[in-house]
C-alpha positions as CSV (number, residue, x, y, z in Angstrom):
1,X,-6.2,-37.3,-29.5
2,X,-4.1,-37.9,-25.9
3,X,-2.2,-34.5,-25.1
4,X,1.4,-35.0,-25.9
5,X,2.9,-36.0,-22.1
6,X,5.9,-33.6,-21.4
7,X,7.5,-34.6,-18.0
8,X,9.2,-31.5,-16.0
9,X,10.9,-32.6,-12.5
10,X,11.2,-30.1,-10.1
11,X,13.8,-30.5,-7.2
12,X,15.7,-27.3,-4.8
13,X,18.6,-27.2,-2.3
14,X,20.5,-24.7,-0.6
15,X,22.8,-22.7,-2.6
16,X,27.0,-22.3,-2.5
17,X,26.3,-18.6,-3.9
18,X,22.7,-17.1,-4.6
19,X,23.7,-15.7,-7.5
20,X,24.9,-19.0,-9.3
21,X,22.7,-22.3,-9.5
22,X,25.4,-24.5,-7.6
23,X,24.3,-26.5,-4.4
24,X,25.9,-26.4,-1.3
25,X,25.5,-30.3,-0.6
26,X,23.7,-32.9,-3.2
27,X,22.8,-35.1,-1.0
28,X,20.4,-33.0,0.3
29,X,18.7,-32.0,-2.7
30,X,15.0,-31.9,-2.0
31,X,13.6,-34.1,-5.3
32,X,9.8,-32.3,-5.4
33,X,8.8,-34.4,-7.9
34,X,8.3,-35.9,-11.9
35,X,5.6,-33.5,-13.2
36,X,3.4,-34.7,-16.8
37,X,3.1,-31.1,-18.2
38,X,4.5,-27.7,-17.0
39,X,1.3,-26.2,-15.1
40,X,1.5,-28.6,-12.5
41,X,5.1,-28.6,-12.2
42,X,4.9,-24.6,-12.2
43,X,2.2,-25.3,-9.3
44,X,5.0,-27.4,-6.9
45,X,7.3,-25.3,-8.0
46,X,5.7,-22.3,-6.2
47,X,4.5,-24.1,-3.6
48,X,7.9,-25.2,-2.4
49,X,9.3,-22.2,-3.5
50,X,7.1,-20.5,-0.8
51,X,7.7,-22.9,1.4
52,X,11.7,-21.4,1.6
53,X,10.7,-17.4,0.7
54,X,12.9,-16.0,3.8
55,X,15.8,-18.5,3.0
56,X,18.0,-16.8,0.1
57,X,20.6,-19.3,0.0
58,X,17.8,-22.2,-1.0
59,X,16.3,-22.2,-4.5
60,X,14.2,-24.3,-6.5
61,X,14.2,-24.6,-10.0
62,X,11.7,-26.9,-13.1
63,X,13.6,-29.0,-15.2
64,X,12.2,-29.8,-18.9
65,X,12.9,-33.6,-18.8
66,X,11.0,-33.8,-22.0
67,X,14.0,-31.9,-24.0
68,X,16.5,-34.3,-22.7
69,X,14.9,-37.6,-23.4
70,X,13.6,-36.0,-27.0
71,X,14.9,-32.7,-28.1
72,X,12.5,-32.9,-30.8
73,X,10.4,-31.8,-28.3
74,X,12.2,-28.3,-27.5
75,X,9.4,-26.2,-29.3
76,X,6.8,-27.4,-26.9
């Protein structure tokens, strides 16, 4: 049996506030990428998490785009 595919999209920006998850300027959200299961999203997720570690106004964060299209899907 194929594993059940559970897309995740990961995508960061620079931050109005670093304590509150609101960007500074959409239009330059950086759009990582459309992951099919949560260890390789986790994996570009730290990678471009590194990428900014001495910039604490810029944050990345892994969306679960599986819950939105089927919240069925919100135990997995």
């Amino acid at each position: 049996m194929a594993k059940k595919q559970l897309l995740h999209l990961v995508f960061g920006g620079r931050l109005r506030d670093p304590r509150k998850l609101e960007f500074e300027d959409v239009d330059e959200i950086d759009i990582v990428g459309i992951y099919p299961e949560f260890q390789s999203a986790e994996a570009a997720w730290r990678g471009a998490s590194q990428r900014r570690v001495d910039d604490a106004m810029y944050r990345y964060v892994i969306v679960h785009l599986h819950r939105l299209i089927d919240p069925d899907t919100s135990k997995d």
